[in-house]
N, C-alpha and C positions, 0 to 999 in steps of 0.2 A: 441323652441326659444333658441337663444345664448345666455348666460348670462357671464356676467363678474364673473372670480371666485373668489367666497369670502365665507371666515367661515359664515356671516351673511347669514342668509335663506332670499329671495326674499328682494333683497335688493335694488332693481329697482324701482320705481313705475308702470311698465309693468308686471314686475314679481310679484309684492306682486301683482296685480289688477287680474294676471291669478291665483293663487295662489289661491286667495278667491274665483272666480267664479269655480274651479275645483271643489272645496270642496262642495262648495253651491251644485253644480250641482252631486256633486257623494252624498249627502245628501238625495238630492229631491229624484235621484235614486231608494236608497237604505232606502226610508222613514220606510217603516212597518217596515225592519230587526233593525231598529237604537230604536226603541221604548224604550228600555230599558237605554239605551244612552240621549235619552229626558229625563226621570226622572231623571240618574244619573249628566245632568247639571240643571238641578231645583233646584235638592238637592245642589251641590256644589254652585250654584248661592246664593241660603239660607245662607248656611254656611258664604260663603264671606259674605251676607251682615248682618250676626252677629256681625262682630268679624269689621268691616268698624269701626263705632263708637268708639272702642278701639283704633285700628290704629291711626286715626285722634288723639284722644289725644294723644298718644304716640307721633305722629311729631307734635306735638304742643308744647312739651315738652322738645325733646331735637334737631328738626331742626335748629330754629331760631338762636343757639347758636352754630350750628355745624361749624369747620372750615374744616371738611374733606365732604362734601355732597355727598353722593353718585350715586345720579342721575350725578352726574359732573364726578364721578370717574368711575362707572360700566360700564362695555361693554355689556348692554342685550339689547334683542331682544324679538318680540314675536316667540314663535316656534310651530310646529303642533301643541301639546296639550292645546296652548294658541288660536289658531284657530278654532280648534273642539268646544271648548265648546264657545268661542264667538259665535260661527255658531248654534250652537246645542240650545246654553240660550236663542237664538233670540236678541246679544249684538251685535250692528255695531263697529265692527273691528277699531282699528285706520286708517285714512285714507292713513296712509303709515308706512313703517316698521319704528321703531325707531332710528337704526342706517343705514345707505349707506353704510360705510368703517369701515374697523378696524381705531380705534383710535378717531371716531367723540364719541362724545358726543349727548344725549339721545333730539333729535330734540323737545320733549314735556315737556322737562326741563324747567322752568318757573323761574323766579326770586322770586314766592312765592311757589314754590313746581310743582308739578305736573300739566301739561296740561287737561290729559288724568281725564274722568269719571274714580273711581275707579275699576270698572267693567273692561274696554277696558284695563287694563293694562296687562302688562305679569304677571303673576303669583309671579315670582320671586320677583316682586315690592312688593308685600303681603307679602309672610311669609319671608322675611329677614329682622330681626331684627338686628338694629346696637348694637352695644356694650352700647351705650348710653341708646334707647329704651328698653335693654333689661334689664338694673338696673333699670330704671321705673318700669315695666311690673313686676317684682320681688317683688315689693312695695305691689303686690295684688295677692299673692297665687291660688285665684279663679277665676281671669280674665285670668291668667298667665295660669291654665290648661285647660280653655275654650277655651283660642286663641292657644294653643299647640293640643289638640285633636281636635277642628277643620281645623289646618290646616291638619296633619297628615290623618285628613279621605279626606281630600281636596286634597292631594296628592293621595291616593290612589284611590279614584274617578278618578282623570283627566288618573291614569295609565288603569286603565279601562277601560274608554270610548276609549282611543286609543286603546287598545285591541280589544274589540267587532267592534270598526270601521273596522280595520284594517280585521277583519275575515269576516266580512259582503261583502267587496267590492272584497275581494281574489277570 
């Protein structure tokens, strides 16, 4: 298929729609090789929904007051590793990629925060903490190294499952 070239991965809604059936379908595939890949987004799926709870307070805390928002200023996207494990958690996907162009703005940006289930987000929407959040988050020592080592094994979970994917389908 021709796609228009852009930094943004499946930036179409033909392209993100092939995008997700490729994956779905090289999944089904390569179901028994991925088994391990199943557990490792269960466990990441866990982890995120630990540390959700925190989050929320934390943008409850210093959103409402923000005048820089970053859902309004960031350029992301979901990317493979945000795909894999939507596919892999059994999480439906956003129904389109979040940006089209360089320059738009985050399509599930909402006048009260976020569109998106916490889940369906790119990853990057999780563990970035703004500068605000993060003198919250400091306030509690032991939320502070819960929500740091969890996202830290969260990261290295999601490098993994692209790994083993990546070796399964090769």
């Amino acid at each position: 298929m021709t796609a228009p070239l852009s930094a943004i991965p499946w930036n179409t809604p033909a392209l993100w729609c092939e995008a997700n059936a490729s994956l779905a379908d090289a999944l089904r595939t390569h179901w028994s090789a991925l088994a391990g890949n199943h557990r490792q987004a269960r466990q990441a799926r866990r982890l995120l929904e630990s540390i959700f709870p925190r989050m929320d307070i934390l943008c409850e805390q210093a959103c409402p007051a923000c005048t820089d928002v970053c859902c309004q200023r960031a350029w992301v996207w979901a990317d493979f590793r945000d795909l894999l494990f939507f596919h892999l958690a059994g999480i439906p996907p956003p129904e389109r990629q979040l940006l089209s162009q360089p320059g738009d703005h985050c399509r599930y940006a909402g006048p009260d925060g976020c569109r998106l289930e916490r889940l369906q987000r790119p990853f990057v929407c999780t563990w970035y903490l703004c500068p605000a959040q993060m003198r919250h988050l400091r306030q509690t020592p032991a939320e502070m190294k819960k929500v740091s080592e969890s996202l830290q094994l969260i990261k290295r979970l999601r490098r993994e499952m692209e790994a083993s994917f990546i070796e399964a389908v090769a």
